[in-house]
N, C-alpha and C positions, 0 to 999 in steps of 0.2 A: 327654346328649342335645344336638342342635346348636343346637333352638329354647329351649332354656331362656331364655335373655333375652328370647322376642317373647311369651312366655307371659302372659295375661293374670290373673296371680296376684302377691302381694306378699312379700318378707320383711318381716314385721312390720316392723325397724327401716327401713324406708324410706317405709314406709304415711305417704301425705299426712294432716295434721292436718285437727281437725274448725274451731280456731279459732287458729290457726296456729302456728310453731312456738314453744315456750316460752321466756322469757327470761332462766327460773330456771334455777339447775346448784345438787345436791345430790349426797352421797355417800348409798348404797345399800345395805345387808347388810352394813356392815363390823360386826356382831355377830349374831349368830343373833337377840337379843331384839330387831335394830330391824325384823323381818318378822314379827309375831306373826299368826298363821290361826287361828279357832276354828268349827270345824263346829256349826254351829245346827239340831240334830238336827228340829224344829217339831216334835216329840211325846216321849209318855214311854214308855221301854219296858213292858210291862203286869206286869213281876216273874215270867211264867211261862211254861215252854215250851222249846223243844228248842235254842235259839239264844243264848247267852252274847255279851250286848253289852259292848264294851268300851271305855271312852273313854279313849282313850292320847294322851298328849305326849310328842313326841320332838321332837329334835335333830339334825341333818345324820343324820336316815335318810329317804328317800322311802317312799313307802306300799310301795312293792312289798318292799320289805330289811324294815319291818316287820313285812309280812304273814309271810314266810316266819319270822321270828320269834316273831310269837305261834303261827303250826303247829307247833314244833315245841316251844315249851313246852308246849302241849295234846298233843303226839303226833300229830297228824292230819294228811292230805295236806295241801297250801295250796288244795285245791279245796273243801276244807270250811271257807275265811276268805273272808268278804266284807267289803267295805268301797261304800262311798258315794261319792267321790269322792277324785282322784288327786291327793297335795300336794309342794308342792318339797321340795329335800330342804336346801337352804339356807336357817333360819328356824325359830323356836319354834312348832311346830303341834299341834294338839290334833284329833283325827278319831277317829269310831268304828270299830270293826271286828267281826263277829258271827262266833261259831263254834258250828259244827253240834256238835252235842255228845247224839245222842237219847242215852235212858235212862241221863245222866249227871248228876252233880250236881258236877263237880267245879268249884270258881272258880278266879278265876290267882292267881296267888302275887305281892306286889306286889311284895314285897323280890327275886324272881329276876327278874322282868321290870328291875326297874330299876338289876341290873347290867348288862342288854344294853341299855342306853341309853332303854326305853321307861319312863316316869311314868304309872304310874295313877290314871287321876282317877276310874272310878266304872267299876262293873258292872252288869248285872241284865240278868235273862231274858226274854226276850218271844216268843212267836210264829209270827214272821217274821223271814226271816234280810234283810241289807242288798242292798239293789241298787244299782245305779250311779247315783244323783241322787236317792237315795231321799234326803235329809236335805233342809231346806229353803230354804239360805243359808250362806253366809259371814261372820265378822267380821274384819276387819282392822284390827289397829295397828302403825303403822307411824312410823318413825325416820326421818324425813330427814334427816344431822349435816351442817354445812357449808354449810347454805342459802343463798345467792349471790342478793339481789334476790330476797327473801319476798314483796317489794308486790306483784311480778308475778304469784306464786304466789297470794296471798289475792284477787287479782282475779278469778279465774279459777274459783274456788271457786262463787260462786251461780250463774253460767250453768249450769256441770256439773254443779250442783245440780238444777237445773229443767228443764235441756234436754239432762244425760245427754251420753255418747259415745261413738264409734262402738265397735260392739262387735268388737272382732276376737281372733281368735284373738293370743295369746300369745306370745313366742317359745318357753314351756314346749312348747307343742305342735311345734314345728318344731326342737329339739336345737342342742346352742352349733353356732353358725356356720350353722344350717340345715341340717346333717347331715342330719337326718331327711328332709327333703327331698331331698335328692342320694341319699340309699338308696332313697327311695321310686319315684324317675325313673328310679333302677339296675333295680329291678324290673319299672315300665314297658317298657323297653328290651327288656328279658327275654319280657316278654307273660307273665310268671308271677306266679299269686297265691302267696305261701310258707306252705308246710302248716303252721307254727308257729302256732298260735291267736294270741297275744301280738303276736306280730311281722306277721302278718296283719295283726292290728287297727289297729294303729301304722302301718303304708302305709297304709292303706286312711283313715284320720282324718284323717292329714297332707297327702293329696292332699286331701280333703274341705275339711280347716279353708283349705289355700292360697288353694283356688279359692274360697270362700267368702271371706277376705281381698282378692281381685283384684278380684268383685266389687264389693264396699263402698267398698274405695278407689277403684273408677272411680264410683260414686256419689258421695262427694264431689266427686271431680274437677270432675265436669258438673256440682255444685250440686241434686244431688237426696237431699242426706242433711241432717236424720231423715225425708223425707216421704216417704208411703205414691205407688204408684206403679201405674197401672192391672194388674192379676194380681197384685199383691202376696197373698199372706197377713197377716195381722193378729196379731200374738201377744199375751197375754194377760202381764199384768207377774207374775215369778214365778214363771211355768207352762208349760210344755210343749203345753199346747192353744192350737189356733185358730180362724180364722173367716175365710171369704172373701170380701168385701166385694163387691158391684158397683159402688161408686163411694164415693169420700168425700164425709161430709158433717160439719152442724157438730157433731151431736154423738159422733163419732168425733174430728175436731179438739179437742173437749174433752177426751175420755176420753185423749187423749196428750196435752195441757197439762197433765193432772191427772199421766199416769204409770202410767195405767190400763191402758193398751194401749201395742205397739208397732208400727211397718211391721215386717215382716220378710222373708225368702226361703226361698228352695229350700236346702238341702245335695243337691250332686248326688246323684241317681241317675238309674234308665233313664229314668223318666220325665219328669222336669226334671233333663236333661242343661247348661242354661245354655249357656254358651259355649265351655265346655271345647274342648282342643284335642283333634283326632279322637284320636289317640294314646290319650291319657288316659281320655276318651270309653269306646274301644271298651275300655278297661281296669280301668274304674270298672263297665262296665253288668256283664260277664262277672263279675264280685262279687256281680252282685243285693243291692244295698244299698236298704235301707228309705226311703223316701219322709219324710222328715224337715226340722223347719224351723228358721227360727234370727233370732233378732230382731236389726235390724241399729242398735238404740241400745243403749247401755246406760247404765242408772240408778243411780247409788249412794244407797243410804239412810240415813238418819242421819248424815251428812257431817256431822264436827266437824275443828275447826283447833286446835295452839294454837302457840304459839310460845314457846319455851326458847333463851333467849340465841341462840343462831347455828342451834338445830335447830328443824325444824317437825315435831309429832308430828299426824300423821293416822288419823282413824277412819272407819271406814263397814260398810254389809254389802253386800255382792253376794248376785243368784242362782247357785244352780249351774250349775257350766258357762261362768262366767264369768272374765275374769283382771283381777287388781288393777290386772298392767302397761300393761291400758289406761285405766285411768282415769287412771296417773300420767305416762303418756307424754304426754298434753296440760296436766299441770299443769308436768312439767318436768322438763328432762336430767339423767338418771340418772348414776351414776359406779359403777356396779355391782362392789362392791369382792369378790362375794362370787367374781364369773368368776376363771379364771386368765389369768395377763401370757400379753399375746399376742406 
């Protein structure tokens, strides 16, 4: 398309900083164990029921190479595997996945799973099968080797402790180089939604998280991020629910000192179309995409540092939905060993 550079949307890697840019350089994924994910289920499965939960670790498999994996150790289409939420495929991850399994009693076999790469860590039945943000959180630990001017990094630490960072989509969401994007504009172009469920979803999210990313960074820009904004929405720390405010006051400014609350926005649809370009616009509405919002801080919890000769090892959890790379793109320059030479 010929407007793509007057677009009011970002690539990740060029999104203006919340508290400018870092002073630290560390190497990134040069070993699967220095990106560890652990899904923090925030319940227990109930032991009974037609849904075989299963909490697997892998290793350079993405959730979707998984999924079709465990369906066909169960035998079953991959329409009868859910899972929670979608993990790299570069990094030690641990995430559950449920299978429909009625009037069966079979379990998975761990020794055959963990020749195709997957580690079982625990099973049991419950229920209710998984949906997409159904678990409650994230944890992360994470390797930084080669730390370059740590002082800068530990500086940095209690602010984005207490005052959080903008939340933007990830470069996960947008494919190396922003592929994803340039396929998603291919389709724009086109005026076609693609019948493919899967690949649907993928345009249609990636145009979403862009334009949700153009936003925020023009919120910094002008100096209006974290603060709530007259029509804003209000997000609840956590949670997918919110609340519409008629005006700030101080104890809403409390409730977001605390972390309690966040500003947040629109993810386009018909009805808060934002500023999108018409194009997009008349190409997002003909989706009839759901009315949905999205908090424009984010908070890491439990933030711990430590430091190991020349590496810094970091911890924290996120909520779902959320990406680690932003919280470390304001701590400091990445050297992402896990990419391929460009």
């Amino acid at each position: 398309m010929t407007n793509t550079m007057t677009l009011p949307a970002y690539n990740f890697p060029d999104a203006p900083y919340a508290y400018g840019a870092p002073e630290s350089r560390a190497e990134f994924k040069t070993v699967p164990q220095d990106f560890i994910v652990e899904e923090v289920l925030g319940f227990e499965p109930c032991g009974d029921g037609e849904h075989l939960f299963l909490l697997a670790q892998t290793d350079d498999q993405n959730t979707q190479f998984t999924l079709k994996l465990i369906a066909r150790h169960f035998k079953v289409p991959p329409r009868q595997v859910s899972y929670s939420g979608l993990k790299d495929r570069r990094g030690l991850t641990s995430q559950w996945f449920s299978v429909h399994m009625p009037g069966s009693t079979q379990e998975a076999d761990a020794d055959v799973l963990q020749t195709q790469g997957i580690h079982l860590l625990r099973q049991s039945r419950h229920n209710k099968k998984l949906r997409i943000g159904t678990h409650k959180a994230n944890r992360f630990h994470i390797r930084l080797r080669n730390c370059q001017n740590s002082d800068a990094l530990k500086s940095r630490l209690d602010p984005i402790a207490r005052q959080g960072v903008p939340n933007y989509f990830g470069p996960q969401r947008f494919g190396h180089s922003g592929r994803n994007v340039n396929d998603a504009l291919g389709w724009v172009e086109k005026n076609e939604l693609p019948h493919d469920r899967e690949l649907r979803g993928r345009v249609l999210s990636t145009l979403r998280a862009w334009l949700f990313n153009g936003e925020l960074a023009q919120r910094l820009t002008a100096g209006h991020w974290p603060s709530w904004q007259p029509g804003d929405p209000v997000q609840l720390d956590g949670s997918h629910s919110f609340f519409l405010p008629d005006a700030w006051d101080d104890t809403l400014q409390t409730r977001l000192e605390e972390g309690d609350v966040h500003p947040a926005t629109w993810l386009f649809s018909a009805d808060h179309p934002g500023h999108a370009p018409s194009s997009i616009s008349e190409y997002l509405t003909k989706a009839g995409l759901n009315a949905e919002t999205r908090a424009l801080r984010l908070l890491p919890r439990n933030l711990q540092w430590e430091q190991q000769e020349s590496d810094v090892l970091l911890r924290f959890n996120l909520p779902t939905g959320t990406y680690a790379t932003s919280v470390l793109r304001e701590l400091v320059i990445l050297d992402d060993k896990s990419l391929p030479e460009r």
